[in-house]
C-alpha positions as CSV (number, residue, x, y, z in Angstrom):
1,X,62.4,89.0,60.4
2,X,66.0,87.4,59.8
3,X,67.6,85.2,62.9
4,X,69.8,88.5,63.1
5,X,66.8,90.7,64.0
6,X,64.9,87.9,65.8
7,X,68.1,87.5,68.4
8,X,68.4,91.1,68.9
9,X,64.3,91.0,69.5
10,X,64.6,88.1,71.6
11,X,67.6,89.9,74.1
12,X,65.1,92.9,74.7
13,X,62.3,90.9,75.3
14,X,64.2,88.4,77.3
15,X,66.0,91.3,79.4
16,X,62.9,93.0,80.0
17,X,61.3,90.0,81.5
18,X,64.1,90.0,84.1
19,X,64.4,93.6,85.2
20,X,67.2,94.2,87.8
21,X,68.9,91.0,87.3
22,X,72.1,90.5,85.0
23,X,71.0,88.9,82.0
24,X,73.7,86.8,80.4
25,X,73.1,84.9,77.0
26,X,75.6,83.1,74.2
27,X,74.3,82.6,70.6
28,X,76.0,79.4,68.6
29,X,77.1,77.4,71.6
30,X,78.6,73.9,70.2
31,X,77.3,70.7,71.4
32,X,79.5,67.4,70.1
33,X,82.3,69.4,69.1
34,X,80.7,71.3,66.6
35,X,78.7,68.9,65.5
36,X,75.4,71.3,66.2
37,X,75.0,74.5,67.6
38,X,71.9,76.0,69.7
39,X,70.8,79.0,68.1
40,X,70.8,81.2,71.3
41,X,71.3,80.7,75.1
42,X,70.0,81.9,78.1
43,X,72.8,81.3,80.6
44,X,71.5,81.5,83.9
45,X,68.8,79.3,83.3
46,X,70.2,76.9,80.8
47,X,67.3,77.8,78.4
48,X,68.1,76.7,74.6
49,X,66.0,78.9,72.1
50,X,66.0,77.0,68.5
51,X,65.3,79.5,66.2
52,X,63.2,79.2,63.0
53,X,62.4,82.6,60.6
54,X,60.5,82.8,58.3
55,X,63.1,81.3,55.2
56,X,64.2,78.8,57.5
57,X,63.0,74.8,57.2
58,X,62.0,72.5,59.8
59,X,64.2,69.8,58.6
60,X,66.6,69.4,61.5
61,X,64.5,70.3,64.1
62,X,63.9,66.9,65.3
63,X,67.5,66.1,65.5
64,X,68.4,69.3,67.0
65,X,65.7,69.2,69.6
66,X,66.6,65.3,70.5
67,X,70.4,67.0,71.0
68,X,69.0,69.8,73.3
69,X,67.0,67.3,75.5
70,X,70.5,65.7,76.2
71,X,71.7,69.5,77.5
72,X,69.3,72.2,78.7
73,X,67.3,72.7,81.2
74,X,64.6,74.0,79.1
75,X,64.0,74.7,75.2
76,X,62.0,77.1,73.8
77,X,61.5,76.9,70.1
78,X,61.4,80.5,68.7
79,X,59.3,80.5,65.2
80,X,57.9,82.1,62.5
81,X,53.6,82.0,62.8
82,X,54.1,80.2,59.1
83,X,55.6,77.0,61.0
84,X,53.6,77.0,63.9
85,X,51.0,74.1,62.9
86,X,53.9,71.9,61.3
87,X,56.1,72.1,64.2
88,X,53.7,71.6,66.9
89,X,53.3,68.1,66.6
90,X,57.0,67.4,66.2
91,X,57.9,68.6,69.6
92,X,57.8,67.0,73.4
93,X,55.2,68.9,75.3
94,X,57.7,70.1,77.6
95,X,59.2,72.5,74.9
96,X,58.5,75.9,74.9
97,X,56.7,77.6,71.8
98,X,56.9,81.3,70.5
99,X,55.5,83.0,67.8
100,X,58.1,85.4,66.4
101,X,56.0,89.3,65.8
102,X,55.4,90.2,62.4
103,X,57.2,93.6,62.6
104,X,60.2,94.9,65.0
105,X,58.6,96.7,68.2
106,X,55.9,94.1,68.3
107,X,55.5,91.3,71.4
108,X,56.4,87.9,71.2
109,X,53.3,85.6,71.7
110,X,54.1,82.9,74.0
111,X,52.1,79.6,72.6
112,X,53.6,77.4,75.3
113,X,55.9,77.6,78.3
114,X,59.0,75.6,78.5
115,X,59.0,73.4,81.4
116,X,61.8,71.4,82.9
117,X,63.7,69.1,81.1
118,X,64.7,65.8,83.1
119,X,67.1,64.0,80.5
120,X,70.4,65.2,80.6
121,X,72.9,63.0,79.8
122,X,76.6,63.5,81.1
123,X,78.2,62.8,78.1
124,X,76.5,65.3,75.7
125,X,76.3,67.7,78.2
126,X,80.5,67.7,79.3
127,X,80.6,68.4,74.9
128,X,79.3,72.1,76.0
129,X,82.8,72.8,77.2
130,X,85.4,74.5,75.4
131,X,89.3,72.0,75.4
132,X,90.6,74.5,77.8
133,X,87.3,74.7,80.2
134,X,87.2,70.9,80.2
135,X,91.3,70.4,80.6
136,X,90.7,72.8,83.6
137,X,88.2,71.0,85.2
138,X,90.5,67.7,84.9
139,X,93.3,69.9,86.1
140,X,91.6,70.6,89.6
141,X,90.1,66.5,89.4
142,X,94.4,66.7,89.5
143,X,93.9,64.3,86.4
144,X,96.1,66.4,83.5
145,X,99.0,63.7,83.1
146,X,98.0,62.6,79.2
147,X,95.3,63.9,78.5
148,X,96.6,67.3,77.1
149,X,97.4,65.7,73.7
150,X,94.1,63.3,73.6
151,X,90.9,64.3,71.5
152,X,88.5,66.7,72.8
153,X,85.7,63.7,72.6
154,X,87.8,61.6,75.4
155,X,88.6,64.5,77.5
156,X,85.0,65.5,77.4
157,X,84.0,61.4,78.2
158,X,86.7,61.9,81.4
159,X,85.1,64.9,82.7
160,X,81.5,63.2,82.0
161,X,82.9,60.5,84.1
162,X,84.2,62.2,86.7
163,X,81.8,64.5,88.0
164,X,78.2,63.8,89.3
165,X,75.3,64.5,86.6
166,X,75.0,67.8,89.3
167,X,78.4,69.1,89.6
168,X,78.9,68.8,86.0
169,X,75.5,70.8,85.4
170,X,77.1,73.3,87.7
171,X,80.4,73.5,86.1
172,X,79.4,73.5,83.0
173,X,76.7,76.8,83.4
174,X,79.7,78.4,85.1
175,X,82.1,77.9,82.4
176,X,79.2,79.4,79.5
177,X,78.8,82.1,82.3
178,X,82.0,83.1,82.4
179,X,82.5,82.8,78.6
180,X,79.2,85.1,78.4
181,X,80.2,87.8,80.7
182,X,83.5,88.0,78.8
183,X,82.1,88.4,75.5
184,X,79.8,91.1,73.2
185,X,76.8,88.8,74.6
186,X,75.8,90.0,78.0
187,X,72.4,92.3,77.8
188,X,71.9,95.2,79.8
């Protein structure tokens, strides 16, 4: 399957796994200001899914996952059976691991479940927000006065500053929340 077909997999299987609850997920959420991007998103739970098909290479998966330990509160990686046994040994054992099905209609085979991450670190995380989610939060900190013209990596190192490593876990999962229920990416 293409990363195409294995996100639209993923959202069923995801969904179904929460029946009755909203289900709200992003796909190519920025970290650093573009700098990288996690595959796919499960909101609610800040769970990163790192994607690898079957044409895909394992190359920046140590520097993405290194990224997403700054971030999420859990990481699943999402792969092809061909990169199981490479890939194993280059993640933490708190990382999730599943084995993408052979053909659509199939199950996902869980290899390992994520468990929770404990390294978040304000400054990457605050890089989730978008300039106007993190000029916001300033605004209601009532800091605004300057910082409307600055770069996005000093607002983002204000708001980092500013806010306890728990409020701005809250903030920020209510800002990809609210981008998620307002876009094409919220599952039945």
């Amino acid at each position: 399957m293409r990363e195409a077909e294995i996100k639209l997999a993923l959202t069923h299987h995801l969904a179904a796994s929460l029946p009755g609850e909203p289900f709200h997920f992003l796909e190519e959420v920025e970290l650093n200001g573009g700098e990288i991007r996690a595959d796919y998103v499960q909101v609610k739970d800040m769970h990163c899914y790192e994607i690898k098909s079957e044409a895909d290479s394992l190359k920046r998966l140590i520097g993405q996952g290194s990224r997403y330990a700054r971030v999420f509160d859990q990481i699943t990686l999402v792969t092809a059976e061909r990169h199981l046994n490479k890939a194993m040994p280059m993640l933490p054992p708190w990382w999730g691991v599943m084995v993408v099905p052979e053909e659509a209609g199939k199950a996902f085979k869980q290899v390992r479940k994520a468990k929770p991450n404990k390294r978040h670190e304000p400054d990457m995380l605050a890089t989730l927000l978008k300039r106007e989610e993190a000029l916001q939060i300033l605004g209601e900190l009532g800091i605004t006065r300057g910082f409307k013209s600055k770069s996005l990596y000093i607002i983002h190192a204000k708001v980092a500053e500013l806010l306890s490593l728990s409020e701005l876990k809250g903030r920020v999962r209510q800002c990809l929340l609210d981008r998620a229920k307002t876009s094409i990416s919220t599952a039945l």
